[in-house]
mmCIF file of the N, C-alpha and C atoms, coordinates in Angstrom:
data_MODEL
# 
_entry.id   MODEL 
# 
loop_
_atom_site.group_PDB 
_atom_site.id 
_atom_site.type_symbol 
_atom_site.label_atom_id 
_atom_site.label_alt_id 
_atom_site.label_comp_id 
_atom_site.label_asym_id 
_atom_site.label_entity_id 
_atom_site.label_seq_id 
_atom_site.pdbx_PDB_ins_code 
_atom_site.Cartn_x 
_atom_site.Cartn_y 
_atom_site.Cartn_z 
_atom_site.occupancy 
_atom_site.B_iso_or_equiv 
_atom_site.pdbx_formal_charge 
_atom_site.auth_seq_id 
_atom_site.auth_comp_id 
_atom_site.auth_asym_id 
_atom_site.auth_atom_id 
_atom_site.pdbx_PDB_model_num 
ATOM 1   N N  . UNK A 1 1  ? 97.539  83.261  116.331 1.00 0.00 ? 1  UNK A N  1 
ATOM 2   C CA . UNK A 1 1  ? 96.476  82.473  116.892 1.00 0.00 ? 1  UNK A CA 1 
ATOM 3   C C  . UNK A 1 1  ? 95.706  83.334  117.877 1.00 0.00 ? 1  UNK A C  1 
ATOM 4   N N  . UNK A 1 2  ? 94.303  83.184  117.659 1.00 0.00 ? 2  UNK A N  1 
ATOM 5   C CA . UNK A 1 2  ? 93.799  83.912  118.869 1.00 0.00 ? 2  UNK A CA 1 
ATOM 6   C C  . UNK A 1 2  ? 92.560  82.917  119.093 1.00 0.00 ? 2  UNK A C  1 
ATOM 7   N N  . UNK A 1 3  ? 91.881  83.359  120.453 1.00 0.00 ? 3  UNK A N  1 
ATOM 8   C CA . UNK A 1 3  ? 90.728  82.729  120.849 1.00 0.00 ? 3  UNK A CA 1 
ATOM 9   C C  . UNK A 1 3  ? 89.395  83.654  120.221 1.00 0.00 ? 3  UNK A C  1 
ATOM 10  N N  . UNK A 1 4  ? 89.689  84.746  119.600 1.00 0.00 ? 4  UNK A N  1 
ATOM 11  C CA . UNK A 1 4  ? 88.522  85.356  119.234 1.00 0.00 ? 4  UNK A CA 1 
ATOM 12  C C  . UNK A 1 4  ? 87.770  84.836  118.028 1.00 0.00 ? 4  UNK A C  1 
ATOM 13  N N  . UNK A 1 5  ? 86.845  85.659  117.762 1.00 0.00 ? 5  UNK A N  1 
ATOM 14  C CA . UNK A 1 5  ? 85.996  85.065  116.546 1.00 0.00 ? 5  UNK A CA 1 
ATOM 15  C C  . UNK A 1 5  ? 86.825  85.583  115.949 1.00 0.00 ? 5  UNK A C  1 
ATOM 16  N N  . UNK A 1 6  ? 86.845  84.666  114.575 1.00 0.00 ? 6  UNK A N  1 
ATOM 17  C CA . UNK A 1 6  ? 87.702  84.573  112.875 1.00 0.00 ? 6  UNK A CA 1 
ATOM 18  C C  . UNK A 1 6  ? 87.205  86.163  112.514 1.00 0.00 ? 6  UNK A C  1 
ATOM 19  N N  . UNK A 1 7  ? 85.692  87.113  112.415 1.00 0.00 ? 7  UNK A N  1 
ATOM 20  C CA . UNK A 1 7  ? 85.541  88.027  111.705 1.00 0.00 ? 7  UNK A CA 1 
ATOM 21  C C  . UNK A 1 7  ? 86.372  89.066  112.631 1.00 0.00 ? 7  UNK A C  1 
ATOM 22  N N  . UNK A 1 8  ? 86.228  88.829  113.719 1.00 0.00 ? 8  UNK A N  1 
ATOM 23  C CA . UNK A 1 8  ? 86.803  89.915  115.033 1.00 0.00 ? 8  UNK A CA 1 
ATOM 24  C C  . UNK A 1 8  ? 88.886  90.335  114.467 1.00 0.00 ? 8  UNK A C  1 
ATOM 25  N N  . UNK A 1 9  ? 89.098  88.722  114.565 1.00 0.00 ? 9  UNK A N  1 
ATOM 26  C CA . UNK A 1 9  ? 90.208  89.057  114.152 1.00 0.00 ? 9  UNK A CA 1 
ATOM 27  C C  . UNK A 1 9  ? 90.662  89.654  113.253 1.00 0.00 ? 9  UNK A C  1 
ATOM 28  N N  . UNK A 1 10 ? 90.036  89.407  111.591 1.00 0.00 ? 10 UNK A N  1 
ATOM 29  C CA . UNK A 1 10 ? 89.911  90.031  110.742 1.00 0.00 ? 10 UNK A CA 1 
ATOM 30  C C  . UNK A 1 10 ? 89.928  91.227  110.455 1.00 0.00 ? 10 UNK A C  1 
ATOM 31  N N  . UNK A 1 11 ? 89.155  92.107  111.329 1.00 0.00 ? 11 UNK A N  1 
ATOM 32  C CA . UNK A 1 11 ? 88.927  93.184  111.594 1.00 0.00 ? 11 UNK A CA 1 
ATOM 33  C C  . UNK A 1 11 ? 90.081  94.049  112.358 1.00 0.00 ? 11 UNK A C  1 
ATOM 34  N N  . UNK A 1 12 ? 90.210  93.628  113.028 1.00 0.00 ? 12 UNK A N  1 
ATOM 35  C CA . UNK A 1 12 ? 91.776  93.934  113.986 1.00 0.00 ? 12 UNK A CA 1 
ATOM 36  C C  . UNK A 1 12 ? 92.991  93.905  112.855 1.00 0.00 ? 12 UNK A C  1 
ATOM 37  N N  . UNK A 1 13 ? 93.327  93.094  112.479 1.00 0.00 ? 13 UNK A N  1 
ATOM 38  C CA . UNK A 1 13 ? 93.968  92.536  111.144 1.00 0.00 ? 13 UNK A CA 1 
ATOM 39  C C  . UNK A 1 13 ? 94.158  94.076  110.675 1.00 0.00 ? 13 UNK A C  1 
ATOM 40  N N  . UNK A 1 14 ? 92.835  94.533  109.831 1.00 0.00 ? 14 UNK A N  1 
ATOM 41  C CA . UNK A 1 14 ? 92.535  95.361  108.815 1.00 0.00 ? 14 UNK A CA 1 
ATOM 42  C C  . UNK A 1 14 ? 93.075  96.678  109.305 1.00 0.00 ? 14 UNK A C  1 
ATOM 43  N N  . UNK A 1 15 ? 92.749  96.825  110.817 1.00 0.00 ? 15 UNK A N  1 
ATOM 44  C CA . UNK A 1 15 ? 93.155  98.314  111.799 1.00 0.00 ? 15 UNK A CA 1 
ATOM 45  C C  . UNK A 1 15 ? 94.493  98.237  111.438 1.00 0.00 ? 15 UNK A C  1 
ATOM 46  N N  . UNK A 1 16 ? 95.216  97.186  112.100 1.00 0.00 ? 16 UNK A N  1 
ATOM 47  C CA . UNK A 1 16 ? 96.415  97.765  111.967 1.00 0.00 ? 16 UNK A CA 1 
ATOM 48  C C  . UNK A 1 16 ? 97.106  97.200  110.849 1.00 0.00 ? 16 UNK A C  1 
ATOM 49  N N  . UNK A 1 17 ? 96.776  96.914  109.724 1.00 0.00 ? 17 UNK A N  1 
ATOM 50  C CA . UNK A 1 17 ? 97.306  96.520  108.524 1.00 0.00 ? 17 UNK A CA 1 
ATOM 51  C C  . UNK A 1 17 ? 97.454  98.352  108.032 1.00 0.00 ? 17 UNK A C  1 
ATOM 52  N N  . UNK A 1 18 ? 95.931  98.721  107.971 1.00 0.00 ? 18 UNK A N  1 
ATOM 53  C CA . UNK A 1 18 ? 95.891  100.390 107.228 1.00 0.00 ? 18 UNK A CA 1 
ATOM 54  C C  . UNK A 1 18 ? 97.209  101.261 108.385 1.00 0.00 ? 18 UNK A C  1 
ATOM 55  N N  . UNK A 1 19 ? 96.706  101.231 109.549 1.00 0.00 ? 19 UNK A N  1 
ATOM 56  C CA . UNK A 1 19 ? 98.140  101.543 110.319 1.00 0.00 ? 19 UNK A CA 1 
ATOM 57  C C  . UNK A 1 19 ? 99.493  102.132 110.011 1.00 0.00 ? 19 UNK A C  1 
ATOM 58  N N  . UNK A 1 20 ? 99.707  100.773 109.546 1.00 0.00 ? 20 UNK A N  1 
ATOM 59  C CA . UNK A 1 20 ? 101.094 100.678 109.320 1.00 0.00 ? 20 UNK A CA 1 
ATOM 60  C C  . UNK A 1 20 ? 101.194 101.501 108.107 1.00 0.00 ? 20 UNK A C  1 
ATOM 61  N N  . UNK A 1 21 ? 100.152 101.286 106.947 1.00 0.00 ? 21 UNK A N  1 
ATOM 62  C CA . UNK A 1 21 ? 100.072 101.844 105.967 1.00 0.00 ? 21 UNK A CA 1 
ATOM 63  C C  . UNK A 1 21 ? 100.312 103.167 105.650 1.00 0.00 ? 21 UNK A C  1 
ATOM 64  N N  . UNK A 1 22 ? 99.267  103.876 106.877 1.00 0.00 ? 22 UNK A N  1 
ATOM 65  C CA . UNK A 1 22 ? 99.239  105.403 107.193 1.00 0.00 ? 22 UNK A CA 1 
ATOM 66  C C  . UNK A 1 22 ? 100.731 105.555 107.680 1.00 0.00 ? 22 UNK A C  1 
ATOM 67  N N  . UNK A 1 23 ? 101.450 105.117 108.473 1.00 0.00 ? 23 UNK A N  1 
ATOM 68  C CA . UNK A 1 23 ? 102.259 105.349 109.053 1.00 0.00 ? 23 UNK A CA 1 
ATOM 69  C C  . UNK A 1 23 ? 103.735 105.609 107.848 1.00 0.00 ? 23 UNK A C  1 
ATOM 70  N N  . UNK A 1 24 ? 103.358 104.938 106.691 1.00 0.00 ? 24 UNK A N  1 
ATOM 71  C CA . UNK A 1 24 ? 104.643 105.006 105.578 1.00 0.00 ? 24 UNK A CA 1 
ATOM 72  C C  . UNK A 1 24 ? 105.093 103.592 104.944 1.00 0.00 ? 24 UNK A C  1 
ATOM 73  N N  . UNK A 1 25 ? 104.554 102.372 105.082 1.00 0.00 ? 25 UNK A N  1 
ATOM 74  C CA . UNK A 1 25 ? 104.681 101.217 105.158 1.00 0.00 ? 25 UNK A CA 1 
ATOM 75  C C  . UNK A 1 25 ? 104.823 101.083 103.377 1.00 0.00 ? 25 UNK A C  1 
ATOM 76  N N  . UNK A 1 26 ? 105.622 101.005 102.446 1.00 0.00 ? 26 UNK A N  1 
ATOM 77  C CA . UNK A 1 26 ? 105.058 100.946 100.932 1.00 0.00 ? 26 UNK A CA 1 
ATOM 78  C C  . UNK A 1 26 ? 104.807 99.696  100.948 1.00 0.00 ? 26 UNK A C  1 
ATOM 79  N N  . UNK A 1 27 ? 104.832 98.544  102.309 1.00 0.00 ? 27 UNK A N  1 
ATOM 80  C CA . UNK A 1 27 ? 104.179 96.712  101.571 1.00 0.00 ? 27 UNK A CA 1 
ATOM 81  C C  . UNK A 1 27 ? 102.889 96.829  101.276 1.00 0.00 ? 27 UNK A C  1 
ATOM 82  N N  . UNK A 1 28 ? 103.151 96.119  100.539 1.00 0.00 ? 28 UNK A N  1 
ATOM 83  C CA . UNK A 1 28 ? 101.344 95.638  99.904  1.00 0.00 ? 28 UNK A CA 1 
ATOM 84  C C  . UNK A 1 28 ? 100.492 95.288  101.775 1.00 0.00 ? 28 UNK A C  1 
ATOM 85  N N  . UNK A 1 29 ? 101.652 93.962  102.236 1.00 0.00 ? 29 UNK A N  1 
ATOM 86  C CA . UNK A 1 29 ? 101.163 93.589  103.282 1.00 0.00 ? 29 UNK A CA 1 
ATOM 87  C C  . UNK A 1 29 ? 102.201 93.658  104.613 1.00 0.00 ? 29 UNK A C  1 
ATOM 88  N N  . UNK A 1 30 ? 102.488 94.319  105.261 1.00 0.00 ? 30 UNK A N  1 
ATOM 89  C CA . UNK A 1 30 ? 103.730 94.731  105.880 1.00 0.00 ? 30 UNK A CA 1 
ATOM 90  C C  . UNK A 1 30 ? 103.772 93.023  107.503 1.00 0.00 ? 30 UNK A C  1 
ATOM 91  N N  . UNK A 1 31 ? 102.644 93.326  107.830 1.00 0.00 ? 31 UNK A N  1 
ATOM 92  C CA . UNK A 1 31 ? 102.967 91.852  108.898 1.00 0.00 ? 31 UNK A CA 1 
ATOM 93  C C  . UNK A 1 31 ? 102.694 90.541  108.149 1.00 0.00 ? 31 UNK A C  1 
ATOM 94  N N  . UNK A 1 32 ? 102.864 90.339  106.751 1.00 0.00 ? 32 UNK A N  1 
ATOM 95  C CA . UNK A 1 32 ? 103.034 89.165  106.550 1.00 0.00 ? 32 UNK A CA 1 
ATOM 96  C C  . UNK A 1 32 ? 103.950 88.899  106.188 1.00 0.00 ? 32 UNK A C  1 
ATOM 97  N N  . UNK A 1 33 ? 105.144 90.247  105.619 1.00 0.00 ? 33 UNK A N  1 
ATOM 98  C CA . UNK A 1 33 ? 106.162 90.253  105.208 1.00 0.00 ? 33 UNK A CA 1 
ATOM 99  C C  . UNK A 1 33 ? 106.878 89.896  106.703 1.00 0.00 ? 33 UNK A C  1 
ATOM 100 N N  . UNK A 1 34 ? 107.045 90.696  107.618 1.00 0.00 ? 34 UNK A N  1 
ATOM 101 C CA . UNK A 1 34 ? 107.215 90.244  108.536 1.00 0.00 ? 34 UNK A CA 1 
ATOM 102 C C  . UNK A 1 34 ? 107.335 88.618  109.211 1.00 0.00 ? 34 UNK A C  1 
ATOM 103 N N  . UNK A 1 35 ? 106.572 88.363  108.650 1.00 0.00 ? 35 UNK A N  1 
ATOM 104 C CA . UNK A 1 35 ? 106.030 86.689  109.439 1.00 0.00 ? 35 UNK A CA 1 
ATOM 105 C C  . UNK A 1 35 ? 107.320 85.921  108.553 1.00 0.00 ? 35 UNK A C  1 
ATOM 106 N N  . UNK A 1 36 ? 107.368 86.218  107.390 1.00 0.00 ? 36 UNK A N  1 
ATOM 107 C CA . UNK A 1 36 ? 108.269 85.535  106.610 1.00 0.00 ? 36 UNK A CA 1 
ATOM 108 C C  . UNK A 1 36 ? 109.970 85.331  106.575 1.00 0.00 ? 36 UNK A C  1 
ATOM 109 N N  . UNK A 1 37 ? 110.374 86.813  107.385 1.00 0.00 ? 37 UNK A N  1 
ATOM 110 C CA . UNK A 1 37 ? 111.961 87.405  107.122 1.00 0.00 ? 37 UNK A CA 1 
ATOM 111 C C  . UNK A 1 37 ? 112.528 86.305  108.195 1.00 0.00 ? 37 UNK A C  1 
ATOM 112 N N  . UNK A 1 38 ? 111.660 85.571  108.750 1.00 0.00 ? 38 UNK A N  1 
ATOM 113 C CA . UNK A 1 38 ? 112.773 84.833  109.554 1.00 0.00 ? 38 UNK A CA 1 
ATOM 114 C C  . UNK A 1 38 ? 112.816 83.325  109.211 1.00 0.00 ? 38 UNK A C  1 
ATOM 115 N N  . UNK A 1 39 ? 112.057 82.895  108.033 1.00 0.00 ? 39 UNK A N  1 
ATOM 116 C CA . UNK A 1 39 ? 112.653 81.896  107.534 1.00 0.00 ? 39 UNK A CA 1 
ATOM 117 C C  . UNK A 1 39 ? 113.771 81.735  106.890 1.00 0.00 ? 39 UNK A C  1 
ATOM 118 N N  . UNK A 1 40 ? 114.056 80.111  107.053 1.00 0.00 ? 40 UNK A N  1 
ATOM 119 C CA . UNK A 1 40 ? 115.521 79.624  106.586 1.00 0.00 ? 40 UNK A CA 1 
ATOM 120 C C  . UNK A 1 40 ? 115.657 79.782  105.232 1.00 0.00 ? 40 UNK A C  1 
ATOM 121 N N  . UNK A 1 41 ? 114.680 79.628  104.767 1.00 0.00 ? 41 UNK A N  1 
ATOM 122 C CA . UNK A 1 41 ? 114.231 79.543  103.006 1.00 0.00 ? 41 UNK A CA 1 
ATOM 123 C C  . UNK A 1 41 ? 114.988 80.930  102.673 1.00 0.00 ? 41 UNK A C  1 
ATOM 124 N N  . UNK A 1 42 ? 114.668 82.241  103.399 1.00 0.00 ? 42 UNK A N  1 
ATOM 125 C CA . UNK A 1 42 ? 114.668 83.147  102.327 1.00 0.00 ? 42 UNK A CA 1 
ATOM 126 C C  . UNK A 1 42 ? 116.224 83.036  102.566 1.00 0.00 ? 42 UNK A C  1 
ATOM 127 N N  . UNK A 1 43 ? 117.369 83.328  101.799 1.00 0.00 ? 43 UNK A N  1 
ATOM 128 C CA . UNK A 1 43 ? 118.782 83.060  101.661 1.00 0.00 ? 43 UNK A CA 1 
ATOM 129 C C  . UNK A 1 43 ? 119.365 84.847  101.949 1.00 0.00 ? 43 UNK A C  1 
ATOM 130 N N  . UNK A 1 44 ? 118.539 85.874  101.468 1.00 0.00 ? 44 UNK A N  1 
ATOM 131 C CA . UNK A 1 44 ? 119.669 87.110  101.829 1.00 0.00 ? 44 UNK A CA 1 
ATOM 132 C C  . UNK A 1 44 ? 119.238 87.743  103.068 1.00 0.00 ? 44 UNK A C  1 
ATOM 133 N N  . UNK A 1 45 ? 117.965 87.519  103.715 1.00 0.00 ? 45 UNK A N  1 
ATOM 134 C CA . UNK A 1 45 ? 118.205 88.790  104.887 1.00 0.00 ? 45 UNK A CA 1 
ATOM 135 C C  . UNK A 1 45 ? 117.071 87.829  105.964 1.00 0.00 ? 45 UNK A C  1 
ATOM 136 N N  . UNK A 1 46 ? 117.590 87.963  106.858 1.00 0.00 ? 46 UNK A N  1 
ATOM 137 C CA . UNK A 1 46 ? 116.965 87.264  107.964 1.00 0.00 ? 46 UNK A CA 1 
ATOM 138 C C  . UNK A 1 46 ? 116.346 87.973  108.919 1.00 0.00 ? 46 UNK A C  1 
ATOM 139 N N  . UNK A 1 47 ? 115.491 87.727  110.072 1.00 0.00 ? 47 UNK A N  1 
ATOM 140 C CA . UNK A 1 47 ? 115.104 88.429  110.893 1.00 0.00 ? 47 UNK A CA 1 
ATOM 141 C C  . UNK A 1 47 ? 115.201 87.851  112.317 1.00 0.00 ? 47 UNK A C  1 
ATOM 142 N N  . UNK A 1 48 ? 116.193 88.019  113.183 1.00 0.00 ? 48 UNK A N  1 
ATOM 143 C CA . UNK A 1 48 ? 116.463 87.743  114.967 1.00 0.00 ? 48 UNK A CA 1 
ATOM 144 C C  . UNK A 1 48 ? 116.135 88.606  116.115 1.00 0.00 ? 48 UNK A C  1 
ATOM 145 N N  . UNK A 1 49 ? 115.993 88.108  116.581 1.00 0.00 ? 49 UNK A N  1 
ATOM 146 C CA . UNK A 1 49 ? 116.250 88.510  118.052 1.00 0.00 ? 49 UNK A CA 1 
ATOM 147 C C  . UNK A 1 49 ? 116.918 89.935  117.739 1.00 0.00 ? 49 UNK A C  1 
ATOM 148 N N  . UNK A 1 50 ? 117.789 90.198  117.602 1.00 0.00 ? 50 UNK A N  1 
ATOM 149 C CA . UNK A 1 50 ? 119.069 90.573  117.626 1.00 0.00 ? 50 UNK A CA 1 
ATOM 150 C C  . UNK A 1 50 ? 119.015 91.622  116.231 1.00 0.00 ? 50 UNK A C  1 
ATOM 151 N N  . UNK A 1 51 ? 118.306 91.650  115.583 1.00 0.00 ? 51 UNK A N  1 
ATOM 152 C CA . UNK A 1 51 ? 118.120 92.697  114.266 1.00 0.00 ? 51 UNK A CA 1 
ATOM 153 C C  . UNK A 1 51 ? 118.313 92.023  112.512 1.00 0.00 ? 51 UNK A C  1 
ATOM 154 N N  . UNK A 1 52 ? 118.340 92.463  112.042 1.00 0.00 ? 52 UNK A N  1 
ATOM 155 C CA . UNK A 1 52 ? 118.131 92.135  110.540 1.00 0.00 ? 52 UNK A CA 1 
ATOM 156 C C  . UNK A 1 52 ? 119.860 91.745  110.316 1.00 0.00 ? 52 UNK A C  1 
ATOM 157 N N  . UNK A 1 53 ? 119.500 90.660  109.658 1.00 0.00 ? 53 UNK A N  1 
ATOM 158 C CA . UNK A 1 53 ? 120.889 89.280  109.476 1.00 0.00 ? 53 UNK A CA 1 
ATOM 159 C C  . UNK A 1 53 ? 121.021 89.478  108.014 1.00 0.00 ? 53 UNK A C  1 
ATOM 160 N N  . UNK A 1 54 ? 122.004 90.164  107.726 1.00 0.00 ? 54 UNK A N  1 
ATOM 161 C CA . UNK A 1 54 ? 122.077 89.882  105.916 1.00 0.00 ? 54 UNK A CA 1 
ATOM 162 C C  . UNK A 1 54 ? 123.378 88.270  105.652 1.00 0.00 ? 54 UNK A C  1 
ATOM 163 N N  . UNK A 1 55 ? 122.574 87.842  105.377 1.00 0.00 ? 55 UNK A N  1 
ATOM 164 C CA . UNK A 1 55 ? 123.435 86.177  105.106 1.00 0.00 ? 55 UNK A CA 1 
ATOM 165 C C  . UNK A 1 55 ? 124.325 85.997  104.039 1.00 0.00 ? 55 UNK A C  1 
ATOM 166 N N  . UNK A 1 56 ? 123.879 86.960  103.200 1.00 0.00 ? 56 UNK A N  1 
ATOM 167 C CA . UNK A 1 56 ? 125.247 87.179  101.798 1.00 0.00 ? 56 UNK A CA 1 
ATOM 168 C C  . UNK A 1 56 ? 126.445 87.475  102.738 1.00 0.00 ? 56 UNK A C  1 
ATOM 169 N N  . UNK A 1 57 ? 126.533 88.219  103.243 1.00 0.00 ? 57 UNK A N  1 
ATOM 170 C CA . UNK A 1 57 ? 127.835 88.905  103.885 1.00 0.00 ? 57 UNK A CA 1 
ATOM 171 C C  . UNK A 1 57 ? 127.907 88.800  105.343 1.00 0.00 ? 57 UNK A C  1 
ATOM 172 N N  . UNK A 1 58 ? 126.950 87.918  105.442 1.00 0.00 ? 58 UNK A N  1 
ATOM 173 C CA . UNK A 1 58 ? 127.235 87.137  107.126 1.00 0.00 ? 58 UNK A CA 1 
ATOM 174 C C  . UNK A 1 58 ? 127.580 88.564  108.000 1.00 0.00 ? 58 UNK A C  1 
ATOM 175 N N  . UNK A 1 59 ? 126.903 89.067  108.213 1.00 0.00 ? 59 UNK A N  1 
ATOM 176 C CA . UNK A 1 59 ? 126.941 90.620  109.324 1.00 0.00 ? 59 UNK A CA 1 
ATOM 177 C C  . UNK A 1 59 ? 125.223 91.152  109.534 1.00 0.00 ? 59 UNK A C  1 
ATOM 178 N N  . UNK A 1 60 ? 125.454 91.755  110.524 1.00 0.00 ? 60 UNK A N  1 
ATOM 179 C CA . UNK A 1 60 ? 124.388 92.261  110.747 1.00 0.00 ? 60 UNK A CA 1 
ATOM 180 C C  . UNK A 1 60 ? 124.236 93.672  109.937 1.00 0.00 ? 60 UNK A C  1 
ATOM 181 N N  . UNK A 1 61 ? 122.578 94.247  109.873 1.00 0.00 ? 61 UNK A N  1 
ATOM 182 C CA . UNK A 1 61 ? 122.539 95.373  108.781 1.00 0.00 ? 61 UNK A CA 1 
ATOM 183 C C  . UNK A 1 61 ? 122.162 96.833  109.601 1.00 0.00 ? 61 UNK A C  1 
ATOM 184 N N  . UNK A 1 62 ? 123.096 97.388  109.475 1.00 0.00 ? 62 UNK A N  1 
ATOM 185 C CA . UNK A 1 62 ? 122.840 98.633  110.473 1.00 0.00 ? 62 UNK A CA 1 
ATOM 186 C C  . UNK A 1 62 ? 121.776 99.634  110.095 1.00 0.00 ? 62 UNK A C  1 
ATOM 187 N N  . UNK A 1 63 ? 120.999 100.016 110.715 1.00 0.00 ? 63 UNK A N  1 
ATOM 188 C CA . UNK A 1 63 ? 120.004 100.537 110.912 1.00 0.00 ? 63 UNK A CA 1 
ATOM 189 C C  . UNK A 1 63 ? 120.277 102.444 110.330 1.00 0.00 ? 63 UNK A C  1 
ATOM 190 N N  . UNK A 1 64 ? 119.315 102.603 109.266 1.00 0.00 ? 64 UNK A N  1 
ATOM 191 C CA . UNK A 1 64 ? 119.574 103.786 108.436 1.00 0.00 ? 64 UNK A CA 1 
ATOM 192 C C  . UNK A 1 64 ? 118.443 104.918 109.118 1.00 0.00 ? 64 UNK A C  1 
ATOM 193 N N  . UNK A 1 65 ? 119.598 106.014 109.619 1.00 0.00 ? 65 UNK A N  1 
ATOM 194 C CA . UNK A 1 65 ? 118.297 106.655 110.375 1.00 0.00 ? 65 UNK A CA 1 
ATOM 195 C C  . UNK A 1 65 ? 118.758 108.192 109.462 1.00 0.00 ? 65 UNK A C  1 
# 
């Protein structure tokens, strides 16, 4: 939600959509994927506070560096 104009946001949107893109991102759309990982709906991997929730195996998913 923002108070700005709808095209303004849009635009902002687009900056850091390519961003992420440049940065290595292979999503089509990487913050909408985002917006989604923490619904109840999706059943294998969640998104908290606390880091990425894999719900098949009830543990948290350690971070691959």
């Amino acid at each position: 939600m923002s108070d700005q104009d709808g095209y303004r946001v849009a635009e902002a949107y687009a900056a850091v959509d390519a961003l992420a893109k440049e940065l290595g991102s292979p999503l089509a759309a990487p913050f909408m994927t985002l917006s989604f990982m923490a619904l109840l709906v999706i059943p294998s991997l969640k998104l908290s506070d606390k880091g990425l929730f894999d719900g098949e195996a009830f543990r948290f998913v350690e971070a691959v560096v």
